[in-house]
N, C-alpha and C positions, 0 to 999 in steps of 0.2 A: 304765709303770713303777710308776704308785702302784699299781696291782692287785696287785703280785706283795709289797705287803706289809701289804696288808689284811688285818683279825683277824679272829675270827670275833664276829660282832656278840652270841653270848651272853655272851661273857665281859665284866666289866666293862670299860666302856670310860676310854680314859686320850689324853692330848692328843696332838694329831696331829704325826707325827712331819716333824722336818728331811731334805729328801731331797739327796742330793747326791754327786756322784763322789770317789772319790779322786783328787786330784792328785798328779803328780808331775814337778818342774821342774827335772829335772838336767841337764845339758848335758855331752855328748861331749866334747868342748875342753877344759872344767873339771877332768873329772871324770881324762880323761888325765894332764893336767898334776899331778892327785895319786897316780896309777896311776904314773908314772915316776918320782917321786921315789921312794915308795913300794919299787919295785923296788929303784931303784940303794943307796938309803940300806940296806936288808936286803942285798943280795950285801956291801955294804962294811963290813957290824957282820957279817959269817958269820950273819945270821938275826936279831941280834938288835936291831934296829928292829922287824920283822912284826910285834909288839906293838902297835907306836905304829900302823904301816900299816891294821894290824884298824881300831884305833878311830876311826881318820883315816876310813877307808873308811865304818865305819857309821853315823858323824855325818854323811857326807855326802849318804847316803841316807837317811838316817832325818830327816835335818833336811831336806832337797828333798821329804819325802811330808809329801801337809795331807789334813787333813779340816776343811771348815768352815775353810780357811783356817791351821787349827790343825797347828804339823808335830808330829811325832814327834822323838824325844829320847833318843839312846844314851848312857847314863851312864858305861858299867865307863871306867878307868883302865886305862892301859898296864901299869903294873905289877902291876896286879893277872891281869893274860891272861903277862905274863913271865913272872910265880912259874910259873905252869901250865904253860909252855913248859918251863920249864927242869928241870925237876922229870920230864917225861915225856920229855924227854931222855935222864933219867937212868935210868930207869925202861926205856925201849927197848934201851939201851946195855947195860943190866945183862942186859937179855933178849938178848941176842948174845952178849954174854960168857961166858954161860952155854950156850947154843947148842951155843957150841966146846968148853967145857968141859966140859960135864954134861947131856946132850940132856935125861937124865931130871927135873934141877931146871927145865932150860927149860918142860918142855912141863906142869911142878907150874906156874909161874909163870904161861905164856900160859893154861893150867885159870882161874888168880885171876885173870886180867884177864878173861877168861869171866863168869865169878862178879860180879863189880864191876862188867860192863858196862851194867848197867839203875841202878846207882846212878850211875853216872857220867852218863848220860843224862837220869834224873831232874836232877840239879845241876847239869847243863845250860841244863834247860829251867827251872828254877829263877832260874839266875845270866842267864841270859838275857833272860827277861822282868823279874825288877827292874830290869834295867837297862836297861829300855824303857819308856818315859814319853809320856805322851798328855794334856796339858792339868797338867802337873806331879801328876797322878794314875798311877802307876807299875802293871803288869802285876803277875801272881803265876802261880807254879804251883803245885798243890796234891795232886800226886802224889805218890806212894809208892816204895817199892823191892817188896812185894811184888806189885805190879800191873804193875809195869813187866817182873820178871822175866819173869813170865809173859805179857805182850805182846808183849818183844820176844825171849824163849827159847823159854817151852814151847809157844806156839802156834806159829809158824815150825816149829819141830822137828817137831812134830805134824803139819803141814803135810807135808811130806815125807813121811809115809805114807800119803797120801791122792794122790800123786802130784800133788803142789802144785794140787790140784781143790779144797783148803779154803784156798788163799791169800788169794780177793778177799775171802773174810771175815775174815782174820786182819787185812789187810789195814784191813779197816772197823773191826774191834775197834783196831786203833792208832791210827787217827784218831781214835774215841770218844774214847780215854784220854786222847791230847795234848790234843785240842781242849777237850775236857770237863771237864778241871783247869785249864783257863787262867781266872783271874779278871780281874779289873778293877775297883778301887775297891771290892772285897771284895765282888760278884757273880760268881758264877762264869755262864762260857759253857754254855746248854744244845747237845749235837747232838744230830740224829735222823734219822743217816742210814739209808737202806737199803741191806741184802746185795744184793736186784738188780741194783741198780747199780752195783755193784764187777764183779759176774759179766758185765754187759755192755757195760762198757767195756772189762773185760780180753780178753773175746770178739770185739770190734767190733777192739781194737789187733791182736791176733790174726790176726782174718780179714783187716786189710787189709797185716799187712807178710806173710802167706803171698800174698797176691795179685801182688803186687810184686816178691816174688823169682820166684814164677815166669814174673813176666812181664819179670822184667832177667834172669833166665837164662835165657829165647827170646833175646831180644834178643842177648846174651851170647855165644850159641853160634853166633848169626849172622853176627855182627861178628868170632869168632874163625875161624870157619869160612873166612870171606869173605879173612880176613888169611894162615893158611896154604897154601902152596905147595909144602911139601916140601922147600923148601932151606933150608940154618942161617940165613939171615936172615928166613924165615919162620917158620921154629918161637922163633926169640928175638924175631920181633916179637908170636908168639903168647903167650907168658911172659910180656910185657911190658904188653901189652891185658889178658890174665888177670887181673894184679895191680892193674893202674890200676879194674879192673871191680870187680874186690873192694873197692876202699877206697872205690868211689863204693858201691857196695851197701853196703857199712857205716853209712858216714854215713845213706843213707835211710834205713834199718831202724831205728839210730838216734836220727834226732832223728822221724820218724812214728811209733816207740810210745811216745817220750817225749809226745809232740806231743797224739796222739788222749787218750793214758791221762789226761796230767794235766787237760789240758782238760773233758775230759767230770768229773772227779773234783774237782777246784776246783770247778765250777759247781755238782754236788750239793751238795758239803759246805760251802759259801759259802751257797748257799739254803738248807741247815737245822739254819744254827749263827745264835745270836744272844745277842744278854744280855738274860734278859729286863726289859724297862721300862726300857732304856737303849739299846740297838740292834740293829740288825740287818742282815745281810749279804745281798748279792747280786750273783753272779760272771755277766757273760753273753762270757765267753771264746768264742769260734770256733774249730774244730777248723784249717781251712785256713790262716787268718791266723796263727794261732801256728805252724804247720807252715813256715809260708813263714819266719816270723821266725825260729825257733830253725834251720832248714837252712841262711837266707842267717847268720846268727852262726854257727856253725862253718866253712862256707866260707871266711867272711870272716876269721876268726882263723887257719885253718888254710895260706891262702894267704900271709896277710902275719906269719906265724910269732909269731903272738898278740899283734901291735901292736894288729891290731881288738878284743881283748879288753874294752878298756873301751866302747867304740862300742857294741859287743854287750851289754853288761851295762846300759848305759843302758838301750837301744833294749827288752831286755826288762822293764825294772823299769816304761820309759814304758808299754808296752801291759798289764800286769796293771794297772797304776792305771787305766788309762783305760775297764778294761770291770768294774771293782769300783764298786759302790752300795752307800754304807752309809746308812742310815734312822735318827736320832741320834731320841731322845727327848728329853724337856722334863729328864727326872730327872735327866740325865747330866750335867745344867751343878751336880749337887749332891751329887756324889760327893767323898769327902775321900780322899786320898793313906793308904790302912791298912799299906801294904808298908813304908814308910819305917822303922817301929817296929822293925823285924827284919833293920835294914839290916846288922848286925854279926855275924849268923849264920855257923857256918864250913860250913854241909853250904851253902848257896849260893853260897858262894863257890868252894867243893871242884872245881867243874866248870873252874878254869884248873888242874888238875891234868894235866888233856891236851886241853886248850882244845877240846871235845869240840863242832861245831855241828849242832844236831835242825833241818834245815831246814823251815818253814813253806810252806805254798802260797801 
């Protein structure tokens, strides 16, 4: 494990770094018991608890994950995720209204949520890392709205005439952007990932869910084949197997390109993001193991009508902590809190306008 985060001995040299896993000590039981309240208190406000449930929920994960012992720290305030709920309520509603009324103002209107979409995502990813704390030294993002347009519009679009053959790089360019504006203690994150490897995991996801359908429709055709008989109880038990085939094919397809994609793509981009002279990352995810995890959590929510929901959400939050390395520097213990300064800003705040979340790997 130290190999994979040795420097290179010309550069100057700087104190040998803390090596250690992420922790994470949430508990199924617990974590339910806050998952149903959660629930029932939102159906009995018509929604408006899910404010408090967000923050209930991120503190509980965010204070269950250590490093060095040290957990993590969700700060926002329920009211300040309400204003945002309520507001894009208002905001959706008018966009219906309109709908009925006046296709042509609607579809002026869904054009500006077009338009606003990379702002809103920026102040997202803004309002979301302040309000994520790591040794009472608070996150930043440091992105723009012109970067964003074009990361997450004009390349995508562009992508489409290339018959999504320029994806895995569009792909890579959005991860550069996220990751590369994320700071910490007023260092920013270096990445250095490469284009190959978006192309051959997207190629490797690819080649194995084509291998799998055609090997569950052999199987498929045999199993149906085998079922019909030519009378109405065979042709309805053949309907019946049909559809039960399909919803298991789904699910595999499912959760094995989630499964291979993110796996292999977490690992790159975990091994070549780091801060520099404060830390450094390293993801040894397993394509099989996460495969097995994320197939039996859907099974298992799907079965017990999303009571496993929280079980599942544990069970994955436990195995990314458990195959993440982070390599902490000497410097890091002398980093001061610089985000705090600009705690009062409204474009950071702007993101509970439609409590917009930019998921992290």
């Amino acid at each position: 494990m130290e190999n994979a985060f040795n420097t290179d001995t010309s550069l100057p040299q700087q104190a040998p770094a803390r090596l250690g896993k992420v922790a994470f000590s949430g508990k199924a039981g617990e974590f339910f018991g806050i998952w149903m309240v959660n629930l029932l208190l939102s159906i009995v406000t018509l929604g408006i608890y899910s404010a408090w449930a967000k923050v209930r929920t991120n503190q509980y994960f965010y204070g269950h994950t250590r490093i060095e012992n040290q957990p993590f720290r969700y700060l926002a305030t329920p009211m300040q995720i309400l204003k945002g709920r309520i507001v894009a309520v208002i905001v959706f509603a008018l966009f219906f209204v309109l709908s009925a009324v006046s296709p042509a103002l609607a579809l002026l209107l869904a054009l500006a949520l077009l338009i606003a979409s990379p702002w809103l995502i920026v102040q997202s990813l803004k309002f979301n890392m302040r309000m994520t704390s790591y040794r009472n030294v608070r996150f930043a993002f440091n992105g723009d709205y012109g970067n964003a347009f074009k990361h997450f519009v004009l390349l995508p679009v562009l992508a489409v005439f290339t018959l999504y053959l320029a994806m895995p790089w569009v792909l890579k360019r959005i991860d550069q952007f996220v990751y590369g504006n994320i700071s910490y203690g007023g260092k920013k994150f270096q990445v250095n990932t490469e284009t190959g490897n978006y192309y051959i995991a997207a190629l490797v996801t690819i080649a194995a869910v084509v291998c799998v359908v055609i090997a569950f429709s052999v199987i498929s055709a045999l199993a149906v084949g085998a079922t019909a008989f030519g009378t109405d109880s065979g042709i309805n038990g053949v309907f019946g197997l049909s559809t039960v085939l399909f919803f298991v094919l789904y699910f595999l397809v499912f959760a094995m390109s989630g499964a291979i994609y993110q796996t292999m793509i977490r690992n790159h981009l975990f091994d070549n993001t780091e801060l520099p002279e404060i830390a450094k990352l390293k993801s040894e995810a397993r394509v099989m193991p996460f495969l097995w995890l994320t197939f039996t959590n859907l099974l298992a929510i799907v079965v017990t009508l999303s009571l496993a929901y929280p079980w599942a959400k544990i069970r994955k939050a436990a195995y990314l902590a458990s195959v993440t390395t982070v390599a902490v520097y000497p410097q890091a213990d002398t980093l001061a809190d610089q985000a705090q300064q600009d705690g009062n800003a409204f474009g950071e705040e702007a993101v509970g306008l439609f409590d917009i979340d930019v998921s992290l790997a």
